[in-house]
C-alpha positions in Angstrom: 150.4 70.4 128.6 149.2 73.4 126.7 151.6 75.7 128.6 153.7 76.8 125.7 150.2 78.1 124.0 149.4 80.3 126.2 152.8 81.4 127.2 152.3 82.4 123.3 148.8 84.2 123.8 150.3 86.2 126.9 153.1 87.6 124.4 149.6 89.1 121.9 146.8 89.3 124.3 145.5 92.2 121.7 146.4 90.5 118.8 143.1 89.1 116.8 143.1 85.1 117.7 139.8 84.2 115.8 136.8 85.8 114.1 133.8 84.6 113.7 131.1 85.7 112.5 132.6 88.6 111.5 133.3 89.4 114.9 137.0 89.8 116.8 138.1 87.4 119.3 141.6 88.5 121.2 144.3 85.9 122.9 143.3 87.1 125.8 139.6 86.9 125.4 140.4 83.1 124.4 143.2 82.7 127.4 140.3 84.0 129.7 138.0 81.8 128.4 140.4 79.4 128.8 140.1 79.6 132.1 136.3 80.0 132.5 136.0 76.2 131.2 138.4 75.3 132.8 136.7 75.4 136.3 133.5 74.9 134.1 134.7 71.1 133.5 135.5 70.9 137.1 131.9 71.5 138.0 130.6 68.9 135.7 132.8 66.8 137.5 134.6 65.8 134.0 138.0 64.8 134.6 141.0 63.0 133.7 141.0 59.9 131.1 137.1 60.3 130.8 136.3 60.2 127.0 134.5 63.2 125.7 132.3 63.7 122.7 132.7 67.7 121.2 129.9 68.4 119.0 130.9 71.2 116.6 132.7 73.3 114.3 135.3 76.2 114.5 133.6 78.7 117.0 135.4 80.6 120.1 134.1 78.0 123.0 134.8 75.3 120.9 138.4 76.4 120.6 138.8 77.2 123.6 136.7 74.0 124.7 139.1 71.7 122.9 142.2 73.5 124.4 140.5 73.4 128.4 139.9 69.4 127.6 143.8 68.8 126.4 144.4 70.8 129.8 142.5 68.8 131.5 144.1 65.6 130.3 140.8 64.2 128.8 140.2 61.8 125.9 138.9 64.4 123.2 136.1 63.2 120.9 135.7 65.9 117.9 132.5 65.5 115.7 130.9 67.7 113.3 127.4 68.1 111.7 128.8 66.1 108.3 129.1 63.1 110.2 125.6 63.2 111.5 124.3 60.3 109.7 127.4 57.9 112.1 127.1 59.8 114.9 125.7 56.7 117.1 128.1 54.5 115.4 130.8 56.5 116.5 129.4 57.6 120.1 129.5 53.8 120.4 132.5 53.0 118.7 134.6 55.3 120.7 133.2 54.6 124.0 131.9 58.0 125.0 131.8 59.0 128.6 130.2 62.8 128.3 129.3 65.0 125.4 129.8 68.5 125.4 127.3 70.2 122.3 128.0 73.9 120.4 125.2 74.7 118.7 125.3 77.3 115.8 125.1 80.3 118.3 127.8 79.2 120.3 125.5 77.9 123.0 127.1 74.7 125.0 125.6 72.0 126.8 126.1 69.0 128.9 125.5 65.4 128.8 126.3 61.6 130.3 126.3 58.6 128.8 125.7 55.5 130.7 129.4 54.0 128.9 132.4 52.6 130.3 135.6 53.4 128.1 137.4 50.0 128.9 139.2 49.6 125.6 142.7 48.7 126.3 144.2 51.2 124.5 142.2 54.0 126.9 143.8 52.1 129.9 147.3 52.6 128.3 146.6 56.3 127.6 145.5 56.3 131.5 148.8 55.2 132.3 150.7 57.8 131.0 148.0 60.8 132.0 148.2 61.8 128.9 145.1 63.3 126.7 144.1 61.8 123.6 142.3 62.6 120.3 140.1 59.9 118.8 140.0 61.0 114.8 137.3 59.1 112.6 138.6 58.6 108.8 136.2 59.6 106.3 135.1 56.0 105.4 134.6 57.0 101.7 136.1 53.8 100.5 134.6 51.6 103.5 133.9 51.5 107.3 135.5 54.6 109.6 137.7 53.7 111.5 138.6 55.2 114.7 142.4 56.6 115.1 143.1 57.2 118.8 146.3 59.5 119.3 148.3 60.7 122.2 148.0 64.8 122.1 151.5 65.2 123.7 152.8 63.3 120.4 150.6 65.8 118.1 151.1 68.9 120.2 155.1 68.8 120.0 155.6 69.8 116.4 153.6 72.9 117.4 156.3 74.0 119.8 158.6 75.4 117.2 157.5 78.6 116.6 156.5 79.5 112.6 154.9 82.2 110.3 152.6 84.7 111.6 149.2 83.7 109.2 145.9 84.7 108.9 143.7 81.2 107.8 140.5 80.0 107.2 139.5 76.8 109.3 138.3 75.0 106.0 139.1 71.7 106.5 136.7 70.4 109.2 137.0 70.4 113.0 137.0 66.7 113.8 139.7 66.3 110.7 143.0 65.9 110.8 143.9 68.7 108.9 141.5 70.9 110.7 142.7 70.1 114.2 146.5 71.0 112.1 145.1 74.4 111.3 144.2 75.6 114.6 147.0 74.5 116.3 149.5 76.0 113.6 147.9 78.7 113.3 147.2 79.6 117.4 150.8 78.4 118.0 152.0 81.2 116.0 149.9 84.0 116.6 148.0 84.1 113.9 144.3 84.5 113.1 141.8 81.9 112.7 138.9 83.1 110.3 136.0 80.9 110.4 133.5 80.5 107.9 129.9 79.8 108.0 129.6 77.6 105.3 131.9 76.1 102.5 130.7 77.4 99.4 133.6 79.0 96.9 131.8 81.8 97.1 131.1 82.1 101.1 135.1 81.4 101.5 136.5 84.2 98.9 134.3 86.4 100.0 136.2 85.8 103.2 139.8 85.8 102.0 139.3 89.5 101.0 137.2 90.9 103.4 139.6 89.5 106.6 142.7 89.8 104.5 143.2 86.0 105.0 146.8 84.4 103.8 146.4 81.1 103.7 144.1 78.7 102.7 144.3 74.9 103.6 141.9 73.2 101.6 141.3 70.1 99.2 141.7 69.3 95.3 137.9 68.9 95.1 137.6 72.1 96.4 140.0 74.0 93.8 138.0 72.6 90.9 134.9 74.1 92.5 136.8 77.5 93.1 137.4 77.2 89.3 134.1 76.2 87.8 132.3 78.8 90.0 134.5 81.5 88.6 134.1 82.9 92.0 137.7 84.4 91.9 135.9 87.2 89.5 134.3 89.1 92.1 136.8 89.1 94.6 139.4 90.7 95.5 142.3 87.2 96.8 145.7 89.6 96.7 146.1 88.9 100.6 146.1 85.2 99.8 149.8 84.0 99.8 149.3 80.3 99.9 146.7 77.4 99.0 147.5 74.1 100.4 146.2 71.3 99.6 145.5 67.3 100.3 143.2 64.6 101.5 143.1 63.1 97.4 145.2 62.8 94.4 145.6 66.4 92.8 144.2 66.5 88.9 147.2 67.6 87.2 145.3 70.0 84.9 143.2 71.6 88.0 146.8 72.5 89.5 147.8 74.2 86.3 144.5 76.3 85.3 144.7 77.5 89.1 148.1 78.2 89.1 148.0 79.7 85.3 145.4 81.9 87.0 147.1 82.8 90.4 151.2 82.8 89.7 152.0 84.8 92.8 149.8 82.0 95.2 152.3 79.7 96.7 150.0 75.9 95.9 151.8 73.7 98.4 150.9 69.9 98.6 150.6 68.3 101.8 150.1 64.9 102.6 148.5 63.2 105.9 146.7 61.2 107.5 144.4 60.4 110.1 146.5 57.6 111.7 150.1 59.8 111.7 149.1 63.4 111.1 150.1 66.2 109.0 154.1 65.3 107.8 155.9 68.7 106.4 156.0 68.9 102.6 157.5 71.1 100.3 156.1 70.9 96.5 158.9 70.9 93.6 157.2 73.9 92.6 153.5 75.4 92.4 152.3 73.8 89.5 154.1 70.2 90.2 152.8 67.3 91.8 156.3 66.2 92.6 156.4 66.7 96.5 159.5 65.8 99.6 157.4 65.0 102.6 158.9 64.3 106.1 160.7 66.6 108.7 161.3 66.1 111.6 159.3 63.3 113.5 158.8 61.5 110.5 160.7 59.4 108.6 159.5 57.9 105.0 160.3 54.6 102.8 159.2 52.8 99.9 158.4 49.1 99.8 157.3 47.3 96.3 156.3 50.7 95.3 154.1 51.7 98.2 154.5 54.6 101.1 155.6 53.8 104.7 156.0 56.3 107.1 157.1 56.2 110.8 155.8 58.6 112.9 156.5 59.9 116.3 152.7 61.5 116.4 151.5 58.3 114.9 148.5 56.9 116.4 148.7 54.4 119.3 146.1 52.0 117.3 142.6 52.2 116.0 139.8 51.1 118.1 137.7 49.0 115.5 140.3 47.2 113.5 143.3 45.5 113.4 147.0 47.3 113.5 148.2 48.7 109.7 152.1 48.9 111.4 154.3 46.8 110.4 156.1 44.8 112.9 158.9 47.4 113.0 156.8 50.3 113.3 155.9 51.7 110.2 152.4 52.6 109.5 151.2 51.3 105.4 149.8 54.2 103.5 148.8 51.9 101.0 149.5 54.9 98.8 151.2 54.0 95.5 154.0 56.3 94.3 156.3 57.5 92.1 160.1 58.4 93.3 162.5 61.3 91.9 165.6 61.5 94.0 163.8 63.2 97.5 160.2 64.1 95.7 157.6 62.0 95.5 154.4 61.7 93.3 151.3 60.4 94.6 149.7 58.2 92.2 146.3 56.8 94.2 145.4 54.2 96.8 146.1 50.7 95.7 142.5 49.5 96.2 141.4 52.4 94.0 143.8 51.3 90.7 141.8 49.8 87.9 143.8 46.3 86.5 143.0 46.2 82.3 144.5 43.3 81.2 147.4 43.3 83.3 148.1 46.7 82.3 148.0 49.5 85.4 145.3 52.6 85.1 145.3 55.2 87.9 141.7 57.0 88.2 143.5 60.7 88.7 145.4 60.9 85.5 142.0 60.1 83.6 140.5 62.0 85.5 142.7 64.9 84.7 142.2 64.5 81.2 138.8 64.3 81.2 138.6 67.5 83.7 140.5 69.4 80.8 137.3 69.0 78.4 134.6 72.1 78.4 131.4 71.9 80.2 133.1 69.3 82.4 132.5 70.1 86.4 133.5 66.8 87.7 134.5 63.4 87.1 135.0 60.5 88.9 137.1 57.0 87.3 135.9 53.6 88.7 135.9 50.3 87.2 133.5 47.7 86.1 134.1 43.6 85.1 135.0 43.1 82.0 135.0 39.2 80.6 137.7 40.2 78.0 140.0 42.4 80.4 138.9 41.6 83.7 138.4 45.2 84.2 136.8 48.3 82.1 137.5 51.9 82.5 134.3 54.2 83.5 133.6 57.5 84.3 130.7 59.4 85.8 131.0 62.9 84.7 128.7 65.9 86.1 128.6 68.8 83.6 128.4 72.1 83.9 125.4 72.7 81.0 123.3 70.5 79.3 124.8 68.4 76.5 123.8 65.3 74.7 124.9 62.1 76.3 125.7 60.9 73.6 127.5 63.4 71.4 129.6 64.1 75.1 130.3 61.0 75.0 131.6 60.7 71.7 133.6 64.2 72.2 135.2 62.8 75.6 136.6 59.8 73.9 138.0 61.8 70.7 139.5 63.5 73.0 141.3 60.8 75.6 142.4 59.4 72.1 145.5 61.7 71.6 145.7 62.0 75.1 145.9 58.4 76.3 146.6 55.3 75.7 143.8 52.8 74.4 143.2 50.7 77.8 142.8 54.2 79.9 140.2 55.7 77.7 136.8 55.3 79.7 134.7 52.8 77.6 131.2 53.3 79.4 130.4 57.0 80.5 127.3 58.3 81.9 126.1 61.6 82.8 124.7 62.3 86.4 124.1 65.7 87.9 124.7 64.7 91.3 127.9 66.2 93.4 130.9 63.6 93.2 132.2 64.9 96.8 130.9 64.3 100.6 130.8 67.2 103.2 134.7 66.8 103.6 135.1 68.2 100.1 136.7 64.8 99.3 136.0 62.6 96.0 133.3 60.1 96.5 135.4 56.6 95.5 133.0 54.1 93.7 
């Protein structure tokens, strides 16, 4: 199952693998440990098809832990410490079995829960002996659901051998694009730099001192990168390329970051918990025109929404209905624009504001507004209106102090030449509390 990995780690057992906390882990110190869980999980008597909870973040047993599991053909469970507030809700949701616990030092630890994983689509998984990968969305707009994926569907894009690169495991270890990482980056050789806490400041600090290359990471997370002016004190010539996805891209964040790093490669990618990580190629580094596909997927448009079929697509939640359509194709829900192969992602149906019949996507005012001084953040929603059905609102955290009112005043004289009159916010209000959850994803209102 994870044969071809460590057929790869045999060929650079001296090669760095992973450090962590500013210490070197080599591919054979992670094939060897490997090997130590692997008899480990025998002894706990966790085997096949059981579904397993793995409490942590990027560390060397919980790499290797995750790895060992695959091996051992079990139903993987990743959580992390920003989901702490669901973690019942999703112990229960996803049936789990056993839990395996990293704590901060490393430290691991057993337990059994008194649950029987009956849910039909465990059974079907069973059938085949294959492992799975239950992956809980990040619920910002609603309830998480639960995404339960074959791993021999996920693991098969890894096969083709890529770039050498030294990245930082930024996005989270139970996310999508944080289970992408490791794999892509262990599949290759590479070096996975981990980071002890997500701060602009913590993660630069990294990129020089490790000599890191790439950096997969979120539009939320540029704009703080920006407003920190963190960049200053460091050192980010090793840095080659920033991807980035999980939200709409601000249009004038891209720019300012690309203005101020030309020789960064800024590469969008798009995915999702239900189908994973598709390939993508940006038009260039400071467009949000974007191809997405490769091989394994295949993309269409329908009444100007994104369908993609995917051969690592999920085999079906585990708390709500199918989003397939009968033929197979998963709906993004994603509205978008179309340029010959490029795409542009315009925002999530459910999050477009109606004004009188007249369409208003929250990024592009958001954009606008993020252009203004003393802006840090802003987020777009919309209120009812008895005129319009719908208003235009914005919650905007600042940087310094200002008048509400004379902000106010200045955002709208400044939307005026920059929109048109149904997209300019009409009730704004100041609040000084972060607009993003622990994922370093926009909070939707």
């Amino acid at each position: 199952m994870i044969q071809f990995l460590l057929d790869v780690f045999d060929l650079y057992p001296d090669s760095d693998a992973l450090i962590w906390q500013d210490k070197s882990y080599t591919y054979k110190w992670i094939s060897d440990r490997i090997g130590y869980w692997r008899e480990e999980l025998k002894k706990q008597s966790i085997s096949a098809g059981e579904v397993v909870v793995l409490e942590a973040d990027f560390s060397p047993n919980s790499i290797s832990l995750f790895l060992a599991l695959v091996e051992a053909r079990c139903i993987l469970v990743p959580m992390t410490f920003s989901v702490r507030n669901k973690r019942e809700e999703f112990i229960e949701v996803a049936q789990v079995e056993r839990g395996i616990m990293i704590d901060d030092d490393d430290n691991v630890s057993f337990e059994k829960y008194n649950i029987a994983a009956n849910h039909e689509l465990y059974l079907s998984l069973r059938e085949r002996q294959h492992p799975g990968l239950v992956l809980f969305s990040s619920g910002s707009t609603g309830k998480s659901k639960a995404a339960l994926h074959d791993m021999v569907g996920i693991l098969e894009k890894f096969k083709t051998r890529k770039k050498q690169l030294r990245a930082i495991t930024f996005l989270l270890y139970d996310h999508i694009g944080g289970v992408n990482t490791m794999l892509y980056v262990l599949s290759n050789a590479g070096c996975i730099v981990t980071v002890s806490d997500r701060r602009p400041e913590t993660v630069l600090m990294l990129v020089e001192k490790h000599k890191v290359e790439l950096l997969p990471t979120s539009p939320t997370f540029i704009n703080l990168i920006l407003i920190s002016e963190s960049y200053k004190k460091y050192n980010l010539s090793s840095l080659k390329v920033v991807t980035y996805g999980t939200e709409p891209m601000p249009e004038s964040t891209l720019k300012k970051f690309h203005d101020l790093f030309p020789s960064i490669t800024l590469q969008q990618t798009y995915g999702l918990s239900e189908i994973g990580i598709l390939r993508s190629k940006s038009k260039n580094s400071d467009s949000l025109w974007v191809k997405v596909g490769g091989e394994g997927f295949q993309i269409r448009i329908v009444d100007g929404l994104l369908e993609i079929k995917a051969a690592s697509a999920m085999l079906g939640y585990l708390n709500a209905p199918s989003p397939f359509t009968k033929d197979g194709w998963f709906m993004t829900n994603d509205e978008v624009e179309v340029d010959g192969e490029y795409i542009r992602i315009l925002g999530r149906k459910s999050e477009i504001i109606n004004v009188g019949g007249e369409k208003v996507y929250p990024a592009e005012v958001e954009s606008v507004i993020q252009e203004l001084d003393n802006v840090a953040e802003v987020t777009v929603f919309s209120e009812k209106n008895a005129i319009t059905g719908n208003m235009v609102c914005a919650k905007v955290r600042l940087v310094d102090k200002e008048d509400p009112k004379e902000f106010a005043l200045r955002l709208k004289k400044y939307c005026k030449d920059k929109l048109q009159p149904f997209k300019i916010p009409v009730r704004i209000t100041i609040d000084s509390e972060p607009q993003f959850s622990d994922r370093f994803k926009k909070k939707r209102i």
